[in-house]
mmCIF file of the N, C-alpha and C atoms, coordinates in Angstrom:
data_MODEL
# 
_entry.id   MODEL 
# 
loop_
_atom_site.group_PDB 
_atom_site.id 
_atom_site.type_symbol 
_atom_site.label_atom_id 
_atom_site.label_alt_id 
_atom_site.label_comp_id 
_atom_site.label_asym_id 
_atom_site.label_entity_id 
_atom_site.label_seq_id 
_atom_site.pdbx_PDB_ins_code 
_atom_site.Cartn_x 
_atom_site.Cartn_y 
_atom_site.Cartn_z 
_atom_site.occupancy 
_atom_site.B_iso_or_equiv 
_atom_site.pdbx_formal_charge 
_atom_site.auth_seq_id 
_atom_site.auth_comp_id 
_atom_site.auth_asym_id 
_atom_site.auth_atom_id 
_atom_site.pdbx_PDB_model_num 
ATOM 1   N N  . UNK A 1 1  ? 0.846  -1.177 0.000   1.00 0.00 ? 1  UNK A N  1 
ATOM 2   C CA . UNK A 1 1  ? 0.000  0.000  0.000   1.00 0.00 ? 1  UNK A CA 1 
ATOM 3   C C  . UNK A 1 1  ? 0.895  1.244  0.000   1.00 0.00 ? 1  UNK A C  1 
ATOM 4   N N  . UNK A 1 2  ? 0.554  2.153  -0.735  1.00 0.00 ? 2  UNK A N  1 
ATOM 5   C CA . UNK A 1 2  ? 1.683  3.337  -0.817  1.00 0.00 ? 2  UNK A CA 1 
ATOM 6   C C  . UNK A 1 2  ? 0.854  4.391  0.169   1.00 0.00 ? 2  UNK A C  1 
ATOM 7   N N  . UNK A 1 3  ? 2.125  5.111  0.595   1.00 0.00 ? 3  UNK A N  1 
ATOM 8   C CA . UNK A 1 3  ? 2.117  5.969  1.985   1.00 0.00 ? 3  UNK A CA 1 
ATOM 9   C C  . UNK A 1 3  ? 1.108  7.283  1.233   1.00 0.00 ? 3  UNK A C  1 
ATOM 10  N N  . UNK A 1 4  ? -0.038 8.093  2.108   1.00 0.00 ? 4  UNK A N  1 
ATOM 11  C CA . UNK A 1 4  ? -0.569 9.428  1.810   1.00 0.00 ? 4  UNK A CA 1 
ATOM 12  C C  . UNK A 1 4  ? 0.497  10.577 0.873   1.00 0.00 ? 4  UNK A C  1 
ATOM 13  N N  . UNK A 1 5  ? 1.680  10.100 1.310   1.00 0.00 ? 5  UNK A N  1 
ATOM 14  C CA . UNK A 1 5  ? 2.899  11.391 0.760   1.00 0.00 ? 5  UNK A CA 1 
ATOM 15  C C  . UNK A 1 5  ? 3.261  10.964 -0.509  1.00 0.00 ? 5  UNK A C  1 
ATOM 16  N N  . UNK A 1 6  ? 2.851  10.349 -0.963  1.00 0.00 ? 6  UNK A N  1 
ATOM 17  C CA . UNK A 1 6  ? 3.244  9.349  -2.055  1.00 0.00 ? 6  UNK A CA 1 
ATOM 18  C C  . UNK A 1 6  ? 2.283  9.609  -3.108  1.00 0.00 ? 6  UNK A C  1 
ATOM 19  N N  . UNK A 1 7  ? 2.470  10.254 -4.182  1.00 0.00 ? 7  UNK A N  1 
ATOM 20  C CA . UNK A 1 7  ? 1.340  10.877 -5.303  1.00 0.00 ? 7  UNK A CA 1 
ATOM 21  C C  . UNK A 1 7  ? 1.420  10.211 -6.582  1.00 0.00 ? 7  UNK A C  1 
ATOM 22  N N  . UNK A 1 8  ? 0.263  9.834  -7.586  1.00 0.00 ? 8  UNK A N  1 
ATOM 23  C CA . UNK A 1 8  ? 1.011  9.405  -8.521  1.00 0.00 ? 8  UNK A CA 1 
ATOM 24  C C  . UNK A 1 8  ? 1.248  10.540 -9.690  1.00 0.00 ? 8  UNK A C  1 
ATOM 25  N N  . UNK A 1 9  ? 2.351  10.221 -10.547 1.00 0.00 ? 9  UNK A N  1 
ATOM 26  C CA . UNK A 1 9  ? 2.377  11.492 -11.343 1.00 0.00 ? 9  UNK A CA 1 
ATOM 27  C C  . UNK A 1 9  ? 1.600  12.063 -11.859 1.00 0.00 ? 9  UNK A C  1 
ATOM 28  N N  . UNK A 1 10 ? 1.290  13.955 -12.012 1.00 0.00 ? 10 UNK A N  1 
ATOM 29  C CA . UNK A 1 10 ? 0.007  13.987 -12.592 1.00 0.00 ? 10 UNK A CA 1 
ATOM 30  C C  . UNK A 1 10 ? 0.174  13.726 -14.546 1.00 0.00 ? 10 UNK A C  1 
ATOM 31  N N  . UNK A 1 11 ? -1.535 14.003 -14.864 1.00 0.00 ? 11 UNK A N  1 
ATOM 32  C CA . UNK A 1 11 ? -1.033 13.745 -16.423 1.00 0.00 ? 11 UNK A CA 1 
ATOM 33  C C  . UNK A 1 11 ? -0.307 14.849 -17.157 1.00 0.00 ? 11 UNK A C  1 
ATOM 34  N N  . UNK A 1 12 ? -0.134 16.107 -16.866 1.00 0.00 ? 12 UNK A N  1 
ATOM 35  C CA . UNK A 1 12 ? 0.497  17.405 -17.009 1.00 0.00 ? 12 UNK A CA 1 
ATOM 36  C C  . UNK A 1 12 ? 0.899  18.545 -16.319 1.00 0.00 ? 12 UNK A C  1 
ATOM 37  N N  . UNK A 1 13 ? 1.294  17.354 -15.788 1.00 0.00 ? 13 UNK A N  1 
ATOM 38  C CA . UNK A 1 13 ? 3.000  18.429 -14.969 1.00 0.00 ? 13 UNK A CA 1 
ATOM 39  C C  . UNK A 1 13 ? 4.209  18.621 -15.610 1.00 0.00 ? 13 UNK A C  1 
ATOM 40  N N  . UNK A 1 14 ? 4.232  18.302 -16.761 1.00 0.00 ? 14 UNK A N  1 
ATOM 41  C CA . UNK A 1 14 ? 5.492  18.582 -17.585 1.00 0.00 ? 14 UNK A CA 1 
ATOM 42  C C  . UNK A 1 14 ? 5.068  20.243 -18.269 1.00 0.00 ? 14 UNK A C  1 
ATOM 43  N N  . UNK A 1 15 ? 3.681  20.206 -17.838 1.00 0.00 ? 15 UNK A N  1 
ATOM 44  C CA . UNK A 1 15 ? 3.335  21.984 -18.744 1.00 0.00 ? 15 UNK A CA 1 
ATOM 45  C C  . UNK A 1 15 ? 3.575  22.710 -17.820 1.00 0.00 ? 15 UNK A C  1 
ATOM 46  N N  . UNK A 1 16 ? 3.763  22.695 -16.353 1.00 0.00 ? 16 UNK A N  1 
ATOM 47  C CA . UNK A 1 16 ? 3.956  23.597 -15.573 1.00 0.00 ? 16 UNK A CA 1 
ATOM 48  C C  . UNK A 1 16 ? 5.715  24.134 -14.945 1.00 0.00 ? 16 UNK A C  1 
ATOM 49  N N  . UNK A 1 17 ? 6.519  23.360 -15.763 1.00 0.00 ? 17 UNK A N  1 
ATOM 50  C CA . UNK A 1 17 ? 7.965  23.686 -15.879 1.00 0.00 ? 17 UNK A CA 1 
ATOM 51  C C  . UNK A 1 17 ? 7.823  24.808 -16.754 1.00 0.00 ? 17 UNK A C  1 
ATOM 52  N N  . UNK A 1 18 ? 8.914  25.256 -15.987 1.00 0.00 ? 18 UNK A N  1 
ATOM 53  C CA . UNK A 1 18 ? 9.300  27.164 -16.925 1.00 0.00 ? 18 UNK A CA 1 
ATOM 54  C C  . UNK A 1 18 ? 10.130 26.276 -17.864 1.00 0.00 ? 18 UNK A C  1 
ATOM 55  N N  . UNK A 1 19 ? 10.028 26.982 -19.183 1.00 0.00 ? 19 UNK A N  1 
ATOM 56  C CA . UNK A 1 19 ? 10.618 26.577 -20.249 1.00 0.00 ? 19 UNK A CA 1 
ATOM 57  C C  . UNK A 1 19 ? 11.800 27.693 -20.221 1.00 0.00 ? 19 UNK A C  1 
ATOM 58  N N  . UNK A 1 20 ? 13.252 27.078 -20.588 1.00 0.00 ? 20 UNK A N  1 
ATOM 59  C CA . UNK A 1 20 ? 14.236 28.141 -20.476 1.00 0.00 ? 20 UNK A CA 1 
ATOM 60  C C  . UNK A 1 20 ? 14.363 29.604 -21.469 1.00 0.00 ? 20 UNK A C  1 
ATOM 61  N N  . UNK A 1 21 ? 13.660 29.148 -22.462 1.00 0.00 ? 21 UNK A N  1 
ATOM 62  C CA . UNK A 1 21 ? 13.838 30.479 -23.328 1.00 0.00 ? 21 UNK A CA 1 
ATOM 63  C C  . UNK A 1 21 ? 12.786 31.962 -22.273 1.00 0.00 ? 21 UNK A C  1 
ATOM 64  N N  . UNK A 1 22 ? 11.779 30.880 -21.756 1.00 0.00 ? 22 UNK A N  1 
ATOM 65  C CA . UNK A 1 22 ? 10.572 31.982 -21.202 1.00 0.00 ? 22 UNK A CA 1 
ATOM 66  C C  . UNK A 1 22 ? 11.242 32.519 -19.762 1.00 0.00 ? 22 UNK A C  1 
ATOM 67  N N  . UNK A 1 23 ? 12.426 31.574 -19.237 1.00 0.00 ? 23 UNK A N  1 
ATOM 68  C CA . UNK A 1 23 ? 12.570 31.908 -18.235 1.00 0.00 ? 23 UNK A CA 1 
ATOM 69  C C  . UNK A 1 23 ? 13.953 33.393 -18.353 1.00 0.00 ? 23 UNK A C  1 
ATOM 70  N N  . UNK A 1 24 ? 14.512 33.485 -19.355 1.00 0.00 ? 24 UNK A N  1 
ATOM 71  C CA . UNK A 1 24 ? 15.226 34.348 -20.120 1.00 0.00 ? 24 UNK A CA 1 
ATOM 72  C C  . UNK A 1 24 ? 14.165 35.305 -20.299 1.00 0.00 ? 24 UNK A C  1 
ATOM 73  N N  . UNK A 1 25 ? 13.153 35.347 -21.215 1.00 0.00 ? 25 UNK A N  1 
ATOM 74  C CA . UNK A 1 25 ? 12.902 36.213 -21.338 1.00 0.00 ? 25 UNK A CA 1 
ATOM 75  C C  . UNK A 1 25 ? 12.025 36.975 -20.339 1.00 0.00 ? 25 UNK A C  1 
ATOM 76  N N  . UNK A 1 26 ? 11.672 36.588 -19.116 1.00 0.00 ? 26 UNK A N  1 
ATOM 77  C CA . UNK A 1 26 ? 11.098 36.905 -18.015 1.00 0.00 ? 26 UNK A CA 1 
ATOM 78  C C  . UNK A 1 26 ? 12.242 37.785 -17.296 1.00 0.00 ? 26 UNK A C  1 
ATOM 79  N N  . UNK A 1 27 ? 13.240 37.570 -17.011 1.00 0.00 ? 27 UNK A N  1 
ATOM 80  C CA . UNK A 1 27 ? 14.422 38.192 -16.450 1.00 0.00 ? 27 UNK A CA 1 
ATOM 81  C C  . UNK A 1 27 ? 14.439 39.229 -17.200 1.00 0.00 ? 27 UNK A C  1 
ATOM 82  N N  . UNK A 1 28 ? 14.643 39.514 -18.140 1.00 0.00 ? 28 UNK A N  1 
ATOM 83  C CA . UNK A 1 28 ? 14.926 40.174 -19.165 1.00 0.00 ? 28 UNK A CA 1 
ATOM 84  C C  . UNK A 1 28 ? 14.278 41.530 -19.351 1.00 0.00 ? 28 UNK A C  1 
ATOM 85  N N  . UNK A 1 29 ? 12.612 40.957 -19.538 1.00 0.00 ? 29 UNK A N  1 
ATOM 86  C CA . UNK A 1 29 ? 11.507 41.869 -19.102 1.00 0.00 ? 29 UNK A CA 1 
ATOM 87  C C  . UNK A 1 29 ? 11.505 42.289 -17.778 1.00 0.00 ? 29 UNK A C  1 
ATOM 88  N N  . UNK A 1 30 ? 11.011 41.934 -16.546 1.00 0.00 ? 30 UNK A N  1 
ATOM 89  C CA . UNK A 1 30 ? 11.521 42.467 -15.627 1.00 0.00 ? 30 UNK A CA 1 
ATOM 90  C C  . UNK A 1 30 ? 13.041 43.739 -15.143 1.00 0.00 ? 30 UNK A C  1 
ATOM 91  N N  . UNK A 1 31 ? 14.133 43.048 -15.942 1.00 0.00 ? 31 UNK A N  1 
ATOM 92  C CA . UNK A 1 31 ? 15.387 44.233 -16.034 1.00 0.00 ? 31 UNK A CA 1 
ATOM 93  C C  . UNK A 1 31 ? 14.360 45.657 -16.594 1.00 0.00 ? 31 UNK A C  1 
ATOM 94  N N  . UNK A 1 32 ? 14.065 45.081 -17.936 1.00 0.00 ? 32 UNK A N  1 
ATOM 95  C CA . UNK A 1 32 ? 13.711 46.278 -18.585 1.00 0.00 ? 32 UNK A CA 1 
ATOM 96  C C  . UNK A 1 32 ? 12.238 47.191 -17.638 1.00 0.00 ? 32 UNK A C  1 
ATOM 97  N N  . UNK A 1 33 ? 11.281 46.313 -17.200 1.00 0.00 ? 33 UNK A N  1 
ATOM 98  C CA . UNK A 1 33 ? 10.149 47.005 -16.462 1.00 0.00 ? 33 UNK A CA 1 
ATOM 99  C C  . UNK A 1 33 ? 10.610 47.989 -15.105 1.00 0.00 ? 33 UNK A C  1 
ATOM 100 N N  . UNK A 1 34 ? 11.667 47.128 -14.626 1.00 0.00 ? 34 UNK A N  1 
ATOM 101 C CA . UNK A 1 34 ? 12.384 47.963 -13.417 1.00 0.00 ? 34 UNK A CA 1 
ATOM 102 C C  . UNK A 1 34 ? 13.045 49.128 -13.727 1.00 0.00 ? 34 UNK A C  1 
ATOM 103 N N  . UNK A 1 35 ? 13.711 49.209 -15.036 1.00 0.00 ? 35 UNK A N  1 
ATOM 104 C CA . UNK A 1 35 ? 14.594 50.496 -15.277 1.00 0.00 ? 35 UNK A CA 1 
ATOM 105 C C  . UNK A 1 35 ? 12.904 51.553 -15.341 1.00 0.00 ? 35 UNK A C  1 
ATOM 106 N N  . UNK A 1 36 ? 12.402 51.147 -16.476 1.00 0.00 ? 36 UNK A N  1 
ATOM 107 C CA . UNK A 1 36 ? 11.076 51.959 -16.672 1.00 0.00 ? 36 UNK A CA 1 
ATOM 108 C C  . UNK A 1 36 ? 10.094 52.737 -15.593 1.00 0.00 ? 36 UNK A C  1 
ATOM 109 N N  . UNK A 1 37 ? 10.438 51.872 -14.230 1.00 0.00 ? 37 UNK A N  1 
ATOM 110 C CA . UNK A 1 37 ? 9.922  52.606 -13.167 1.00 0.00 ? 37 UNK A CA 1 
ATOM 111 C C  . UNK A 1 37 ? 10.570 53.421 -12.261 1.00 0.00 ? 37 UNK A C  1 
ATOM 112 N N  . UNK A 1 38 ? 11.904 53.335 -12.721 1.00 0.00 ? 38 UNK A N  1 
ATOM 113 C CA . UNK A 1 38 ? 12.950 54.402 -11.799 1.00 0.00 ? 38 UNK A CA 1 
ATOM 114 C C  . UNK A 1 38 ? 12.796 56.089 -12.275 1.00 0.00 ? 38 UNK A C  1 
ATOM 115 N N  . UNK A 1 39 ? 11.931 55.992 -13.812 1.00 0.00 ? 39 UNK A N  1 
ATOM 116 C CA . UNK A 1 39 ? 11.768 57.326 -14.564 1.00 0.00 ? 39 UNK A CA 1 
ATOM 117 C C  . UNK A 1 39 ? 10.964 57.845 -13.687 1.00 0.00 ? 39 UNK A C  1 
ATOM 118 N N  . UNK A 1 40 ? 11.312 59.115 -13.213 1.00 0.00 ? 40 UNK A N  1 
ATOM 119 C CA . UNK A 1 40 ? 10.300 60.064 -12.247 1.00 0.00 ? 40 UNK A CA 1 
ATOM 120 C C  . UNK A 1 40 ? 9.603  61.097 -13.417 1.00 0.00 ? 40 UNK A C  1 
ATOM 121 N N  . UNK A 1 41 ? 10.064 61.638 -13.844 1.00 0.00 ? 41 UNK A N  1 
ATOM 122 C CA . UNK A 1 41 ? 9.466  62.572 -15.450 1.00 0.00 ? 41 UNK A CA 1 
ATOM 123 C C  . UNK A 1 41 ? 8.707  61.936 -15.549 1.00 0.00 ? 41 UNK A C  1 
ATOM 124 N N  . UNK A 1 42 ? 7.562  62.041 -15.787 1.00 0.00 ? 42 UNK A N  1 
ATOM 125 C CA . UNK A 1 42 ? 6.086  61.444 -17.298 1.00 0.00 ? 42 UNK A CA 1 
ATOM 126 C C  . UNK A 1 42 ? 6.641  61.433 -18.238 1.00 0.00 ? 42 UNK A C  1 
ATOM 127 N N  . UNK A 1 43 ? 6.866  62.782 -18.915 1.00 0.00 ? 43 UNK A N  1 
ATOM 128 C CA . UNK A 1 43 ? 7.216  62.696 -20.765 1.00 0.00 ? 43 UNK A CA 1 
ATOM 129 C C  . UNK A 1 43 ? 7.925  62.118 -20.970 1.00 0.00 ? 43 UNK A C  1 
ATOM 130 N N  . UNK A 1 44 ? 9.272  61.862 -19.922 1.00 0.00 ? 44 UNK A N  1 
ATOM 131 C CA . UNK A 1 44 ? 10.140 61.090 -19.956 1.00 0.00 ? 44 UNK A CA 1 
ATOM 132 C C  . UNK A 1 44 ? 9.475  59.609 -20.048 1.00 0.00 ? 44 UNK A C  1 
ATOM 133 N N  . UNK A 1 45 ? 8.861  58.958 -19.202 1.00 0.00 ? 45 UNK A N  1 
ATOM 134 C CA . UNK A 1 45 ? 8.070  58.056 -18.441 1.00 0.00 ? 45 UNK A CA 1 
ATOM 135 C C  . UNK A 1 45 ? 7.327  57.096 -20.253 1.00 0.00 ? 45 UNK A C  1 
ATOM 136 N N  . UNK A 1 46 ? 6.565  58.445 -20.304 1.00 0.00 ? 46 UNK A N  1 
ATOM 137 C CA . UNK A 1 46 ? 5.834  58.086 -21.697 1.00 0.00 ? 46 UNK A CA 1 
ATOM 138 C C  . UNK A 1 46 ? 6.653  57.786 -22.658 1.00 0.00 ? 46 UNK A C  1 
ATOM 139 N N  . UNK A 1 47 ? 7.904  58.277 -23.267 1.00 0.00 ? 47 UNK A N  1 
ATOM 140 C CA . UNK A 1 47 ? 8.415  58.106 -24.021 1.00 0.00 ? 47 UNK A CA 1 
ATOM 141 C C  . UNK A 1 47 ? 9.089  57.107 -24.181 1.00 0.00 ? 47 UNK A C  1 
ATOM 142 N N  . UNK A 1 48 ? 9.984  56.437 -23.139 1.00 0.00 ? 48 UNK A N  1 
ATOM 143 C CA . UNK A 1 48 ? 10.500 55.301 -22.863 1.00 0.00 ? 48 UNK A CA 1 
ATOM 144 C C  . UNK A 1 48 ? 9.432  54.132 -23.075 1.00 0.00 ? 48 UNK A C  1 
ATOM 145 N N  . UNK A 1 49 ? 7.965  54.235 -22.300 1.00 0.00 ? 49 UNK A N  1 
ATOM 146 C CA . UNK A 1 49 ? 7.228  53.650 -22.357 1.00 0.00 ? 49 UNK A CA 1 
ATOM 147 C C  . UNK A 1 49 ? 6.727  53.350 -23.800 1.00 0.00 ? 49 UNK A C  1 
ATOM 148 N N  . UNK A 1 50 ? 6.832  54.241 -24.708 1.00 0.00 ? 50 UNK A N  1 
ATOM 149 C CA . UNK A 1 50 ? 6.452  53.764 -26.195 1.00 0.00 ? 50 UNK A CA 1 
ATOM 150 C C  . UNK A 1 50 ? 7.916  53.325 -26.939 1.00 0.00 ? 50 UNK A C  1 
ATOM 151 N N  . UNK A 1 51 ? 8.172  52.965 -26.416 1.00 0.00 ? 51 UNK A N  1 
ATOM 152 C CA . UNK A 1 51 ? 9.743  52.892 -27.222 1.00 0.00 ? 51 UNK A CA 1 
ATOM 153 C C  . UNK A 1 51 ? 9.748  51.573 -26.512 1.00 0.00 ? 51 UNK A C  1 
ATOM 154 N N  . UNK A 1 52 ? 9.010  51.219 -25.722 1.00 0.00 ? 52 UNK A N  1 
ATOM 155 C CA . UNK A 1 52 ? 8.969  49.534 -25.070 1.00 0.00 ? 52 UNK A CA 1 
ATOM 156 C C  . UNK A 1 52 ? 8.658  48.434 -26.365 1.00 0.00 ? 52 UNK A C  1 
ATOM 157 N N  . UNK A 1 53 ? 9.467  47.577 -26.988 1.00 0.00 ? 53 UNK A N  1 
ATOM 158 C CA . UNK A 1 53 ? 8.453  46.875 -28.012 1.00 0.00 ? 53 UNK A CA 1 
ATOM 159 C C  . UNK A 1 53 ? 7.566  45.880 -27.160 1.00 0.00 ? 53 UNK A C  1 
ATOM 160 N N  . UNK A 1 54 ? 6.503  45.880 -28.358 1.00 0.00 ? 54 UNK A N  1 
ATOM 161 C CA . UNK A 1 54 ? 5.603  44.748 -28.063 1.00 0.00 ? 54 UNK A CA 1 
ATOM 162 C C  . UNK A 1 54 ? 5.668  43.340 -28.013 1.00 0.00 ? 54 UNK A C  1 
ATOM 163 N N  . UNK A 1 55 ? 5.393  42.753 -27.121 1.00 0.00 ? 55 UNK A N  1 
ATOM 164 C CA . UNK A 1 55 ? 5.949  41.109 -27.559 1.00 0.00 ? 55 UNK A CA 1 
ATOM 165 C C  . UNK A 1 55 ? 5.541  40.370 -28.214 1.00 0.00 ? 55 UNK A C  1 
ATOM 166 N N  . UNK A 1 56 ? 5.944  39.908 -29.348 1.00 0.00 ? 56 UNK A N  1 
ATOM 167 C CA . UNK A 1 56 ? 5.425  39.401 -30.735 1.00 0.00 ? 56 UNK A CA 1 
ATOM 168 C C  . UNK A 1 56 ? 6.392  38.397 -30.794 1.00 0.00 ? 56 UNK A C  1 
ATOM 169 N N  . UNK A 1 57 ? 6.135  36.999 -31.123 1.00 0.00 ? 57 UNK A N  1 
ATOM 170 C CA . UNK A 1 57 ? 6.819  35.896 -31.561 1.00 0.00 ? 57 UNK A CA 1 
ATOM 171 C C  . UNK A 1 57 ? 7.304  35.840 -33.399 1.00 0.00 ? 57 UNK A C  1 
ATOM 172 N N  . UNK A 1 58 ? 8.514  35.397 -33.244 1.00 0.00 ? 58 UNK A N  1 
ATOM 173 C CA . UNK A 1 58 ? 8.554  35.359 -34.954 1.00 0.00 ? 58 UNK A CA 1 
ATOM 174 C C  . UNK A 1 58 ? 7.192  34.702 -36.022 1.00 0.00 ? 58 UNK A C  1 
ATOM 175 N N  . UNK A 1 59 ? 6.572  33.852 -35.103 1.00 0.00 ? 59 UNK A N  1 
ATOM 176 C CA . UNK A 1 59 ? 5.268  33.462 -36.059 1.00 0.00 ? 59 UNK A CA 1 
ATOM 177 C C  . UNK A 1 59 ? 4.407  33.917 -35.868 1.00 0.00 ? 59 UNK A C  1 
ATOM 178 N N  . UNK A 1 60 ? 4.131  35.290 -34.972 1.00 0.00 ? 60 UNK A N  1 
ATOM 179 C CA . UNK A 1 60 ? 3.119  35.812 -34.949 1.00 0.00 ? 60 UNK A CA 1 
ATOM 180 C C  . UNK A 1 60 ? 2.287  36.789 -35.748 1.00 0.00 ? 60 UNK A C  1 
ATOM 181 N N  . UNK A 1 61 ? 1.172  37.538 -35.412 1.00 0.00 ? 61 UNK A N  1 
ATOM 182 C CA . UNK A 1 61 ? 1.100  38.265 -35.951 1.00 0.00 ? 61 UNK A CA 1 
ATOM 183 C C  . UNK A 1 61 ? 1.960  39.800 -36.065 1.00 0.00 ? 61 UNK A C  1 
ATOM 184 N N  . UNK A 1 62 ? 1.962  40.489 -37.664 1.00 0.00 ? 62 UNK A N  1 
ATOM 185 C CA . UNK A 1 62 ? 3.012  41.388 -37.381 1.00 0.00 ? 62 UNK A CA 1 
ATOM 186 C C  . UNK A 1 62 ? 2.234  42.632 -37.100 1.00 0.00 ? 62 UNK A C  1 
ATOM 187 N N  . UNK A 1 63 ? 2.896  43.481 -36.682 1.00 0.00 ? 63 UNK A N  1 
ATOM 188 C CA . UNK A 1 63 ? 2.522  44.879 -36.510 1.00 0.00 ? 63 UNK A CA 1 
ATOM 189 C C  . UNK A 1 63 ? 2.455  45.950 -37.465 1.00 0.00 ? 63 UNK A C  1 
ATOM 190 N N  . UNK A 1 64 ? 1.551  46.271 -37.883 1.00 0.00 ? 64 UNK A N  1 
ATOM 191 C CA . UNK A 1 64 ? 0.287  47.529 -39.470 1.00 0.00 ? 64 UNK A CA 1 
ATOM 192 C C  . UNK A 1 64 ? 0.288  46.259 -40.165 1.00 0.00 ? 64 UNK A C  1 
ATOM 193 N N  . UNK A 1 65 ? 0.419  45.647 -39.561 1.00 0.00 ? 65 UNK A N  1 
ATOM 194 C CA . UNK A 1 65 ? -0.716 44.675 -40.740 1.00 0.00 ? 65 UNK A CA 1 
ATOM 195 C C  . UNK A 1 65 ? -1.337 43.792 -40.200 1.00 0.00 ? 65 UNK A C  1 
ATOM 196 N N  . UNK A 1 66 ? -1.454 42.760 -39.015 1.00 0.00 ? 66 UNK A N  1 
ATOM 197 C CA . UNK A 1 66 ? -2.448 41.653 -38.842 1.00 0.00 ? 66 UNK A CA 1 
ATOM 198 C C  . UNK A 1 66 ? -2.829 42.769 -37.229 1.00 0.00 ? 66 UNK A C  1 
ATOM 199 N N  . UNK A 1 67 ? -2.363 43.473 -36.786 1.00 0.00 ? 67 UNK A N  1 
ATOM 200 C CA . UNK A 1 67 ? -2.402 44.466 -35.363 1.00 0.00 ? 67 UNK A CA 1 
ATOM 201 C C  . UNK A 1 67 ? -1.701 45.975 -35.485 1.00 0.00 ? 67 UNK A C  1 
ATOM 202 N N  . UNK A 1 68 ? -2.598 46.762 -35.034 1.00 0.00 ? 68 UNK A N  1 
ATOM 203 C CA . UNK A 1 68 ? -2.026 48.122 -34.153 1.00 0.00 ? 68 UNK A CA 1 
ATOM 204 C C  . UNK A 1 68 ? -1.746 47.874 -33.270 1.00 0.00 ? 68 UNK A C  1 
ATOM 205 N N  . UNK A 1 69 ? -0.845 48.636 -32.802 1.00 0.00 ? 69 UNK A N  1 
ATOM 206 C CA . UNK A 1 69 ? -0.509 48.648 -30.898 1.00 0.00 ? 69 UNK A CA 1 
ATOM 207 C C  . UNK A 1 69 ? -0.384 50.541 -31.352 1.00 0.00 ? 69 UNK A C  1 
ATOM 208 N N  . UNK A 1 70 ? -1.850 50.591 -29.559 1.00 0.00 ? 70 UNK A N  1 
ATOM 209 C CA . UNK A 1 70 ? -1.702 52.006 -29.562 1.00 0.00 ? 70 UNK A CA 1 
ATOM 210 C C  . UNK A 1 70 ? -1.568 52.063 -28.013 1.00 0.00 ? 70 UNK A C  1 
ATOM 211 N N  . UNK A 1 71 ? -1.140 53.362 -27.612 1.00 0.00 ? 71 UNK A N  1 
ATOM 212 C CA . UNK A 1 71 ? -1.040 53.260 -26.217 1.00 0.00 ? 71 UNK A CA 1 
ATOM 213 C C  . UNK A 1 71 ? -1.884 54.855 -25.640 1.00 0.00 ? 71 UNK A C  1 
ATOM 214 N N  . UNK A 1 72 ? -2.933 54.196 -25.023 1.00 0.00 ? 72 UNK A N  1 
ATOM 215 C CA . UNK A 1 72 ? -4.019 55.709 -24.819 1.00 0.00 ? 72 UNK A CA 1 
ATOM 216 C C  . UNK A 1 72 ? -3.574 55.727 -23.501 1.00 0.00 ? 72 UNK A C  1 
# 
């Protein structure tokens, strides 16, 4: 009989591992979100802030043509 502590594997727990490219690019983003909040200026603030790219995968959709990105 197997002990209460003793689980059997689930069927998808292999989807809940950080994948290394995402875990790169999480660091990455974060560096960049942290600099972005040290800006005390707005215009400053704003400007940096549009100069942020959008995150788009190489197979995704591209930008003026399948999406706008506007920032109100």
């Amino acid at each position: 009989m197997a002990s209460t502590s003793e689980r059997p594997a689930l069927k998808y727990a292999h989807l809940s591992e950080l994948h290394l490219v995402l875990a790169s690019f999480i660091e990455e983003t974060d560096r960049q979100l942290q600099a972005l909040h040290e800006i005390k200026d707005i215009a400053e603030f704003k400007t940096a802030w549009g100069a942020f790219p959008p995150v788009i995968f190489s197979d995704g959709p591209k930008i003026g043509k399948d999406i706008a990105v506007e920032y109100l």
